[in-house]
C-alpha positions as CSV (number, residue, x, y, z in Angstrom):
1,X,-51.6,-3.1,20.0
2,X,-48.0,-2.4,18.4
3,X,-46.7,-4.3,21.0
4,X,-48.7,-7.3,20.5
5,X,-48.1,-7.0,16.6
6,X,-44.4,-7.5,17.0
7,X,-44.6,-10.2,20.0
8,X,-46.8,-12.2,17.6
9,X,-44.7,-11.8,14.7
10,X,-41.2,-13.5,16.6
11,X,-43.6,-16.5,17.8
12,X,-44.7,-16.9,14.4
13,X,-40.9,-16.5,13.4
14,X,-39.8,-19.2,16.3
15,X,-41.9,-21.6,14.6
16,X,-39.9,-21.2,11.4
17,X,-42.4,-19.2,9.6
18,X,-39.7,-17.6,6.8
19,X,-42.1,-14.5,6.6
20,X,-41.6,-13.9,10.1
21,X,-38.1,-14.2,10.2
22,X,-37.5,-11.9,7.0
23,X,-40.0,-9.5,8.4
24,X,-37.2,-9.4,11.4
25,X,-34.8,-8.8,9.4
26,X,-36.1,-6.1,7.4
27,X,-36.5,-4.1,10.5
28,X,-33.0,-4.8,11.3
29,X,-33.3,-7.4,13.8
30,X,-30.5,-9.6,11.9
31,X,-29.3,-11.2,15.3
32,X,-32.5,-12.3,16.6
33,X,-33.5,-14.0,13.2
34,X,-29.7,-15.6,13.1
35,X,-30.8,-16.9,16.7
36,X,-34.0,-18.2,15.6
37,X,-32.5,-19.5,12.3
38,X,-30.1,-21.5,14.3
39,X,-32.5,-23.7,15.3
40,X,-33.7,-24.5,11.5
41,X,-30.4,-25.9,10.5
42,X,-32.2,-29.2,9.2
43,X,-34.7,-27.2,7.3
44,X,-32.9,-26.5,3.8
45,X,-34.9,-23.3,2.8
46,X,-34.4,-21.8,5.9
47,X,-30.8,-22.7,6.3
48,X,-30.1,-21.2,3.2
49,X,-31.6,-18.1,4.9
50,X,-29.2,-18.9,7.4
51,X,-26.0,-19.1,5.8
52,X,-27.1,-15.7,4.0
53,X,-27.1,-13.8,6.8
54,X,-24.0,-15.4,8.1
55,X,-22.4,-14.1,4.8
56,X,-23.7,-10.7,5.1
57,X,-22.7,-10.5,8.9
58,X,-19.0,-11.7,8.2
59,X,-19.9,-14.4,10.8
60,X,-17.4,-16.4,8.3
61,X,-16.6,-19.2,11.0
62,X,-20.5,-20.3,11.1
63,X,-21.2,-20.1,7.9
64,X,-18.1,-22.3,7.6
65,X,-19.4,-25.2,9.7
66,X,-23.0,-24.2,7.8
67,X,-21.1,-25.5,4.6
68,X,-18.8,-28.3,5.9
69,X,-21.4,-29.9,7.9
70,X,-24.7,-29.3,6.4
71,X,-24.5,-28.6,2.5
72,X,-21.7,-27.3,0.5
73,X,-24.1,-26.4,-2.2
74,X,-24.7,-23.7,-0.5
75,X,-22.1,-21.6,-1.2
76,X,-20.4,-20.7,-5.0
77,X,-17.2,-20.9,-5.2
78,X,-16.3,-17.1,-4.4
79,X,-18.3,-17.3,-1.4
80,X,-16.3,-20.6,-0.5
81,X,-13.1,-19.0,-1.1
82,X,-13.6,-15.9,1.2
83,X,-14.6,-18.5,4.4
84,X,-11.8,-21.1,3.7
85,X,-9.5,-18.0,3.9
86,X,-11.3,-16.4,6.5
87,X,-10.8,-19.1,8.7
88,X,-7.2,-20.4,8.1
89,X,-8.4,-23.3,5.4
90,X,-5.7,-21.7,2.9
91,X,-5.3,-24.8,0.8
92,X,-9.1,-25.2,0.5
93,X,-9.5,-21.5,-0.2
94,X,-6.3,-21.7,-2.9
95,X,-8.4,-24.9,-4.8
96,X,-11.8,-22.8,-4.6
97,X,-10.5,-19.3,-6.2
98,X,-8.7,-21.6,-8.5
99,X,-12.2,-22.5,-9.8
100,X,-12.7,-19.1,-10.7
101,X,-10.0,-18.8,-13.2
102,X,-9.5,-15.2,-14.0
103,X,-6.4,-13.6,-13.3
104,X,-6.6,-11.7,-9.7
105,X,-8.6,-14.9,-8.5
106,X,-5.2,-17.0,-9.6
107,X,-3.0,-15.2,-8.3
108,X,-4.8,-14.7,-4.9
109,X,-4.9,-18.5,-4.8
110,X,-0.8,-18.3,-5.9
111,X,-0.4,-15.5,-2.7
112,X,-2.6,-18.6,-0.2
113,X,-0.6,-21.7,-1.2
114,X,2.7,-20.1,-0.7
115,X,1.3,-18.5,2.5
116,X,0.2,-22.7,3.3
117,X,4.2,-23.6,2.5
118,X,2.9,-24.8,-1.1
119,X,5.9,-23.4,-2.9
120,X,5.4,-26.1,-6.1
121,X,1.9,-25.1,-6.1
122,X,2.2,-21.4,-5.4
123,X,4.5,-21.1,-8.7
124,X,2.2,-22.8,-11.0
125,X,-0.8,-20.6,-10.0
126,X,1.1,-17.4,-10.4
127,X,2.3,-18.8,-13.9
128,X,-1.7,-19.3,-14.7
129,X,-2.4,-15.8,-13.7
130,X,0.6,-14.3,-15.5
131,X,-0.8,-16.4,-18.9
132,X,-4.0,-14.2,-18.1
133,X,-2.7,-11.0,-16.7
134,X,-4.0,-8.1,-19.0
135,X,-0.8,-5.6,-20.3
136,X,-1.6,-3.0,-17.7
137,X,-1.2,-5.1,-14.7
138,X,1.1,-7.7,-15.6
139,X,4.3,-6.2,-14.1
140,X,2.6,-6.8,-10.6
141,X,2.4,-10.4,-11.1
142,X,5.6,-10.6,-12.3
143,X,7.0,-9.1,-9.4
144,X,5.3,-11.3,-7.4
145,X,6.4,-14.4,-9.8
146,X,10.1,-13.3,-9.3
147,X,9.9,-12.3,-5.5
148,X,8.6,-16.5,-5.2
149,X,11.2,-17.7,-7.1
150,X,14.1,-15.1,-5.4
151,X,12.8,-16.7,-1.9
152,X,13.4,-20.4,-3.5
153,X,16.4,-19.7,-4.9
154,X,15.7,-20.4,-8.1
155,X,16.8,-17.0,-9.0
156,X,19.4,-14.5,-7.5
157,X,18.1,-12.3,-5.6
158,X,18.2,-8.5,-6.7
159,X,20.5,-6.0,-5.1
160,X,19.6,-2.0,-4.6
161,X,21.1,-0.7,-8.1
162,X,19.1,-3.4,-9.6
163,X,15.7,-2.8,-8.2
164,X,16.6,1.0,-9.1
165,X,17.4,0.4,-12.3
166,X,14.0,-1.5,-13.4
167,X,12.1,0.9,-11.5
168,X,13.1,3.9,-13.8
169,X,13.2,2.0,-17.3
170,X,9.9,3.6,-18.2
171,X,11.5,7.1,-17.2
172,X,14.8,6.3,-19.2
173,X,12.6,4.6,-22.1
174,X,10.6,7.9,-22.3
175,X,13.2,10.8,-21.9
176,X,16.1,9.2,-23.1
177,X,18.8,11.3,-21.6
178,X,21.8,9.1,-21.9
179,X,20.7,9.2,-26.0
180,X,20.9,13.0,-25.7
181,X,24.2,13.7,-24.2
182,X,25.4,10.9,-26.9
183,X,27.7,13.3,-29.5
184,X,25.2,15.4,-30.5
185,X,26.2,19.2,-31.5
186,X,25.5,22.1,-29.0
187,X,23.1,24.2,-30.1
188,X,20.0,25.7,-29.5
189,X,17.7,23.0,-30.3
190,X,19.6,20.7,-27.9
191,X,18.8,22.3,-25.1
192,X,15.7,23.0,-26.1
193,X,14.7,19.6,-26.2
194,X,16.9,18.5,-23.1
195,X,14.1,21.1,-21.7
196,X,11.4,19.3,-23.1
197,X,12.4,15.8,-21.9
198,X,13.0,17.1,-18.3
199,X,9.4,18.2,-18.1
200,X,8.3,15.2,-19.4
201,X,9.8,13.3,-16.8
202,X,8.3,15.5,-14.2
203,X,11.5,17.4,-13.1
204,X,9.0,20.9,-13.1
205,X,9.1,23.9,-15.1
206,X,11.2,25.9,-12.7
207,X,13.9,22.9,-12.4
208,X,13.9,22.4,-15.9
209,X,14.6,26.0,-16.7
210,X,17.4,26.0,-13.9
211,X,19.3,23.0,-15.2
212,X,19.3,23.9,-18.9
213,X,20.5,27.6,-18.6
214,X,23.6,26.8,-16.5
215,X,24.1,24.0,-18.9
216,X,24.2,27.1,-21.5
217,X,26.5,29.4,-19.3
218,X,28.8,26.6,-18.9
219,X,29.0,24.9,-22.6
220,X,29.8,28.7,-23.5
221,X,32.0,29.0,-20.6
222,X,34.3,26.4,-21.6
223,X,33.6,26.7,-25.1
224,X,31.9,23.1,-25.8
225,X,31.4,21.4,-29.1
226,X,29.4,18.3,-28.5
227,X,26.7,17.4,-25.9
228,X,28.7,14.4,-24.0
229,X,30.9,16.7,-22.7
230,X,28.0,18.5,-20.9
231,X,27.2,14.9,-19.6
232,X,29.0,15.3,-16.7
233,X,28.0,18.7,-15.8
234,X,24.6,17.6,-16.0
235,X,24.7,15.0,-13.7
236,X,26.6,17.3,-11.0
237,X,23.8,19.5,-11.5
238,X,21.3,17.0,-11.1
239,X,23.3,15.4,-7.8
240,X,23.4,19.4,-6.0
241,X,19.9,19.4,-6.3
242,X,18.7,15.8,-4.6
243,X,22.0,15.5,-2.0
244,X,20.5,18.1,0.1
245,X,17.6,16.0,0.6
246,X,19.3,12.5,0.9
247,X,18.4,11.1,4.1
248,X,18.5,7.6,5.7
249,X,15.0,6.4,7.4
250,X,15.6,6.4,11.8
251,X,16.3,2.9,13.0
252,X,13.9,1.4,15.7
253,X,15.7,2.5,19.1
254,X,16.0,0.2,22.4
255,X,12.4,1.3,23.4
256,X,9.5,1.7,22.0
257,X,10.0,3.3,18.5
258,X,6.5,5.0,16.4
259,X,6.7,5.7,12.7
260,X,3.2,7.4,12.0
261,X,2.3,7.6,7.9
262,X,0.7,10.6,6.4
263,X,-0.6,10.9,2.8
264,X,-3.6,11.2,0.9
265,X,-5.8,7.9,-0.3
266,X,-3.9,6.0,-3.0
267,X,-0.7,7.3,-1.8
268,X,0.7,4.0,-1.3
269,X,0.7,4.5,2.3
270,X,-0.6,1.3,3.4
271,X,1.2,-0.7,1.2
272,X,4.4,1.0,2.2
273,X,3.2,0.9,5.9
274,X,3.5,-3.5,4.9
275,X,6.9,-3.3,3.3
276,X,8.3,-1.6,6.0
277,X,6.5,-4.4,8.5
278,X,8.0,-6.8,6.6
279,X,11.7,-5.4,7.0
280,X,11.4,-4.6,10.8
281,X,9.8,-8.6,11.3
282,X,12.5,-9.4,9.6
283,X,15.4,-7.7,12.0
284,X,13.4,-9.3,14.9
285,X,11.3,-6.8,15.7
286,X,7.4,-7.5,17.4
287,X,5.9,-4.5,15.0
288,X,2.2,-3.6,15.8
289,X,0.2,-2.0,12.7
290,X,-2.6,0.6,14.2
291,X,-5.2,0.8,11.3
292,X,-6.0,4.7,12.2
293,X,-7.5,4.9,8.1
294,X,-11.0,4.0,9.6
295,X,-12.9,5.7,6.4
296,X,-12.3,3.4,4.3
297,X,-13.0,-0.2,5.1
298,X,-10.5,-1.4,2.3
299,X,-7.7,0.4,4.1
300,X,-8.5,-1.6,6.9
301,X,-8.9,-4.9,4.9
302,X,-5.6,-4.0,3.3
303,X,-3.5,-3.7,6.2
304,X,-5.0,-6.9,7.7
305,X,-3.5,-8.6,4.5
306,X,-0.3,-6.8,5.0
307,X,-0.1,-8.0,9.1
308,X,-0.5,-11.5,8.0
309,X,1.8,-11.1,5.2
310,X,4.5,-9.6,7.1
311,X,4.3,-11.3,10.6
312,X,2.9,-8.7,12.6
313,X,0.2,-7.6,14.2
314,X,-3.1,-5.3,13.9
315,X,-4.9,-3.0,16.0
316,X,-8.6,-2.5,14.1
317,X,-11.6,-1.1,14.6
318,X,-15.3,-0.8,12.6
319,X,-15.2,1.4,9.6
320,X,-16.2,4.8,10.8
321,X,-14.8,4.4,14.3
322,X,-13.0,7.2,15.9
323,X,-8.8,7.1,14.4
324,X,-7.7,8.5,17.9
325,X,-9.0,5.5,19.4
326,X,-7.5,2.7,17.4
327,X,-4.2,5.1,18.0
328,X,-4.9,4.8,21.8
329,X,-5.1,0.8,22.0
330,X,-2.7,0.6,19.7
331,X,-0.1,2.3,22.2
332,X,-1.6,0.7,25.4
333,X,-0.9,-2.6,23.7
334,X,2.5,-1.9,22.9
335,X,2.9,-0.7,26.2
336,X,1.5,-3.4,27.7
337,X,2.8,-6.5,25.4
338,X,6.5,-5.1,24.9
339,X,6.3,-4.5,21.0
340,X,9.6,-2.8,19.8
341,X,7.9,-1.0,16.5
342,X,4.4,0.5,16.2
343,X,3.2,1.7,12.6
344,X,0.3,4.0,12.4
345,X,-2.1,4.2,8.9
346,X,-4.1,7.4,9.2
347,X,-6.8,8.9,6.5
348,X,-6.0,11.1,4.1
349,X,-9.2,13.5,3.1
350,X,-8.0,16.3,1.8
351,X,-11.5,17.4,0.9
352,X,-11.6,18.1,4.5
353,X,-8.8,19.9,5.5
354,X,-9.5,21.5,8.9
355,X,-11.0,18.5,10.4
356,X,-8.1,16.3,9.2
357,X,-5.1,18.7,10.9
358,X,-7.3,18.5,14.0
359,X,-7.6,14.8,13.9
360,X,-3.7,14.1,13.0
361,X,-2.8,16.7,15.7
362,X,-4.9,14.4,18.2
363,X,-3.5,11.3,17.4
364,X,0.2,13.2,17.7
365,X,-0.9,14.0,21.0
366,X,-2.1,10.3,21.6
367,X,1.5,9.2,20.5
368,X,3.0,11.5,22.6
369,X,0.8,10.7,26.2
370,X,2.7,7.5,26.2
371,X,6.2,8.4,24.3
372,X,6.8,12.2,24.7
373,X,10.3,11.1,22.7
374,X,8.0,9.7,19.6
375,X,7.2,9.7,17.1
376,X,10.4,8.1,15.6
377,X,9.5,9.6,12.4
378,X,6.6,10.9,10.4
379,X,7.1,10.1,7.2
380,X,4.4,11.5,4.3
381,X,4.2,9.1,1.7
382,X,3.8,11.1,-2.1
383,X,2.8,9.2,-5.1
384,X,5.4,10.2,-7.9
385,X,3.3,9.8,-10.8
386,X,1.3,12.7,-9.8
387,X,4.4,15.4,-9.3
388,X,3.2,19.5,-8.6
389,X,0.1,17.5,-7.4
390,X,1.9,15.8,-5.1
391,X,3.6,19.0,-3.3
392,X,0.8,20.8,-2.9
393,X,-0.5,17.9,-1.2
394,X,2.5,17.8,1.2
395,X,2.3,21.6,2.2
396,X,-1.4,20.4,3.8
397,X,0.3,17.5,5.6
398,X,3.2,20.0,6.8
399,X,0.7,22.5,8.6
400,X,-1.1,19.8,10.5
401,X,2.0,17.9,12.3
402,X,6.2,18.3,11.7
403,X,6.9,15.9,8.8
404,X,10.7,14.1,9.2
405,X,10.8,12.9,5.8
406,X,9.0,11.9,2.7
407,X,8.6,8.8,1.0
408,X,8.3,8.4,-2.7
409,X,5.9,5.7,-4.2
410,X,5.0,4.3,-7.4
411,X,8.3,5.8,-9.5
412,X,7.9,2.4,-11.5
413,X,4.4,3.5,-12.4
414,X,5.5,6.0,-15.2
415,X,7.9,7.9,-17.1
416,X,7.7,10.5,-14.6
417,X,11.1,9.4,-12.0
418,X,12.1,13.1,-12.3
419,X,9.5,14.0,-9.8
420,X,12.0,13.3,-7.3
421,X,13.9,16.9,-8.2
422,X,10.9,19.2,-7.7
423,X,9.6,17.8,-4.4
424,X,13.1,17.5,-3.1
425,X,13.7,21.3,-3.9
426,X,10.4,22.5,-3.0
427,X,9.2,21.1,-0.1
428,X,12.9,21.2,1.5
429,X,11.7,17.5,3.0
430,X,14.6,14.8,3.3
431,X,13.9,11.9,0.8
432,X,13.8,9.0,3.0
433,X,12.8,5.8,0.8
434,X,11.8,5.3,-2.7
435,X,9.3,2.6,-3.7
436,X,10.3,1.1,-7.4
437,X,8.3,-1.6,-7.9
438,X,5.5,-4.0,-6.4
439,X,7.8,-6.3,-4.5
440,X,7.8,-6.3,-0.9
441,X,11.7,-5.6,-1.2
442,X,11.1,-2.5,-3.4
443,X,10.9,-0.3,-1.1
444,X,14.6,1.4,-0.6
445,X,16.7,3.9,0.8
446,X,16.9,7.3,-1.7
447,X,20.6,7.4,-2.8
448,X,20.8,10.4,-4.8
449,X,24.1,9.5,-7.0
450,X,22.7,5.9,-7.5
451,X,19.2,7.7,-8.9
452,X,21.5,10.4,-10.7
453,X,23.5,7.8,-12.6
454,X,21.3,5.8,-13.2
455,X,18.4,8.2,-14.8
456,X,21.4,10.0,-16.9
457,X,22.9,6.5,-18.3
C-alpha cells in the first residue's frame, strides 16, 4: 500500500501537480523534483519552484540560464549577484551588488571589477563603500583603496618599514613610549608607569617586571638623571629579548615544498594561508591550497576566494568531510600535476583537544607518505590581539605536531603590538612573519630591530 502511495504521488508530480512535487521535496527527494521541474520551465509557478531549488542546491549555473533565458524577475538582486559571480559574469555581478548599496556589497562589487580588469570602475566603487564604511571597519577598505591605487601607480608603493610603521600606530598612540623616555626625571613614578604602559601593550606581567627592574639597576648603576638616557638601554633590552626569536620563513626548494598552517578559528590562518599564495604566484610558483578546515564551510568559501585572488589553486571537499582526505588529494595532485608549493588550512577546535592532535598527527603522516623531507614548515598562526590567550593556545598546537615557527596576525588590530615579547620568550618559537594590516602585502618578515625602533620612537 506504501508503495503504491509513493508511486502515485511522483505520477501526480510528473504531471506538474506542485503538491506532488513539494511533497518530494519535503521527504528529501530534492533531485527527483529538480528532474521533474525541468520539464515545467514554461510554467511560471513552477519554475519559480524551480529556480528555488536551484538556489538552495548551489546548482548556480542552472539557475543562471533559469534567469537569463526564462525570467530575470526571478531573482533579487543578491540572489543575481551570487550566480553572475558564481559563474564568471563579474561585470554583471559588480552592477547587481551595486544595486544593493551598503557598504560590504560596494566593495565586493569594487573587489569583481578589478578582478574583470575594470580598474576605473573598481576605484569608484571602493570610493562608494569607503563614503559608507562604519568607523570600525573602515581601515580595511582603505587598505584595499590604497593596495588598487599602489597596483595603478597612482601611488608609491609601501616599503617594509612603512607597512610596520602603520601597523603599530595604535600600539604607539596608546603606550606612548617614545613620549616617556622624552626628558622626564628618574624616579619612581617613571618606572612605575613605564610598567603600566608595557602591560598595556601586552608585553606580560613577567616581561614587564623584567624590563623595568634592570632599567632601575642600570639608571642607579650609572647614576642617571633624566629618562632619555635610559632610551637606549631600553631598546637593547627590548632587542635581547625578540633577536632570539628572529627568524626568516623557508623558501620553496627545487621539489615539492608543504607549508602546513596551525591555529585556532579566527586566527587569521586562512587569510594568511592567501597572502602567502599570492607571494609564491608571484615568484612563479604553481601553489595548490588544500582546504583541510572542513568544519566550517566559510573556511572553505574563504580560501576559494583567496585561490582566485591569488592565482592558485584549491583542493575542496563538502563541509564535514574527512581533513585527511582533502590532505591526500591534495598531495596526489601535486604529485601528479608538478605543483612547486602546497599550502594546507587545517581546523582549529580547541574544544576538542584529543581528537584534534590525532587528526593533525594524521594529516603529518599524510604529508609525509609522499615527502618524508616535508613539511617545509609548520607555521602556527597566533592572533596578537589576544596575547597570554594566544600562548596557551600554542602549547596545544606544540604537543600535537613540531611547530618551525609562529606567525603573528592582526598587530594592526589593537594597541596590543607588545604581544610579540611574551610569545617570543615563552614559547621559545622563532617569529617568522608578522601581519600588520589587511593588504595582501602586509604580511612580512619579523625584523626585530625594525619592530624595536619603531615601537620605542
Amino acid at each position: 500500500m506504501l508503495f503504491w502511495k509513493k508511486s502515485q504521488e511522483e505520477k501526480l508530480a510528473e504531471r506538474g501537480d506542485k503538491s506532488a512535487i513539494l511533497a518530494l521535496v519535503e521527504k528529501g527527494k530534492k533531485e527527483r523534483a529538480i528532474e521533474i521541474l525541468e520539464g515545467f520551465k514554461d510554467n511560471p509557478e513552477l519554475r519559480g519552484l524551480l529556480f528555488r531549488l536551484y538556489m538552495e542546491e548551489g546548482k548556480y549555473y542552472y539557475a543562471y540560464q533559469l534567469i537569463e533565458h526564462y525570467d530575470p524577475n526571478l531573482a533579487s538582486a543578491k540572489e543575481k549577484a551570487l550566480i553572475y559571480e558564481r559563474v564568471g559574469e563579474l561585470e554583471k555581478s559588480a552592477h547587481e551588488y551595486a544595486k544593493l548599496g551598503d557598504w560590504e556589497s560596494l566593495k565586493k562589487a569594487g573587489l569583481l571589477l578589478w578582478q574583470a580588469k575594470k580598474p576605473q570602475q573598481a576605484l569608484e566603487m571602493m570610493e562608494r563603500a569607503l563614503r559608507q564604511v562604519p568607523a570600525i571597519k573602515r581601515q580595511e577598505v582603505e587598505e584595499t583603496l590604497r593596495e588598487m591605487k599602489e597596483g595603478l601607480g597612482l601611488l608609491q608603493k609601501e616599503g617594509l618599514f612603512e607597512r610596520l610603521r602603520r601597523g603599530l600606530k595604535k600600539t604607539k598612540e596608546a603606550v606612548e613610549l617614545g613620549i616617556l623616555f622624552a626628558g622626564r626625571k628618574i624616579e619612581e613614578g617613571l618606572f612605575e608607569e613605564l610598567e603600566e604602559k608595557l602591560l598595556k601593550a601586552d608585553v606580560g606581567s613577567k616581561t614587564a617586571l623584567h624590563l623595568v627592574e634592570e632599567l632601575r639597576k642600570e639608571a642607579l648603576r650609572k647614576n642617571l638623571k633624566t629618562s632619555d638616557q635610559l632610551s637606549e638601554y631600553f631598546k637593547k633590552l627590548l632587542l635581547e629579548q625578540l633577536s632570539k626569536c628572529e627568524a626568516g620563513l623557508k623558501e620553496p626548494h627545487k621539489s615539492k615544498s608543504v607549508y602546513l598552517f596551525l591555529g585556532v578559528n579566527g586566527s587569521g590562518k586562512t587569510t594568511t594561508i592567501g597572502k602567502l599564495s599570492h607571494r609564491f604566484v608571484k615568484e612563479g610558483k604553481r601553489v595548490l591550497l588544500a582546504a583541510g578546515d572542513t568544519f566550517r564551510s566559510a573556511a572553505i568559501e574563504q580560501l576559494e576566494v583567496w585561490a582566485k585572488r591569488s592565482g592558485a589553486d584549491i583542493i575542496k571537499k563538502q563541509e564535514g568531510s574527512d581533513p585527511a582526505s582533502v590532505v591526500y588529494e591534495a598531495m596526489q595532485k601535486a604529485m601528479e600535476e608538478d605543483y612547486d608549493v602546497i599550502l594546507i588550512d587545517t581546523a582549529g577546535r580547541l574544544h576538542t583537544k584529543e581528537p584534534l592532535i590525532r587528526e593533525l598527527r594524521k594529516i603529518r603522516d599524510i604529508i609525509k607518505r609522499f615527502f618524508p623531507e616535508e613539511p617545509t614548515e609548520t607555521l602556527l598562526v597566533l592572533d596578537a590581539t589576544i596575547g597570554q590567550n594566544s600562548i596557551q593556545q600554542a602549547k596545544v598546537f606544540k604537543e600535537a605536531v613540531e611547530v618551525t615557527g609562529v606567525v603573528l596576525t592582526k598587530l594592526d588590530g589593537s594597541a596590543k603590538g607588545g604581544a610579540v615579547v611574551p610569545i617570543c620568550r615563552e614559547l621559545n618559537l622563532p617569529v617568522k612573519l608578522i601581519g600588520v594590516g589587511e593588504g595582501i602585502e602586509d604580511l612580512q618578515p619579523f625584523d626585530a630591530k625594525t619592530f624595536v625602533e619603531e615601537l620605542v620612537a
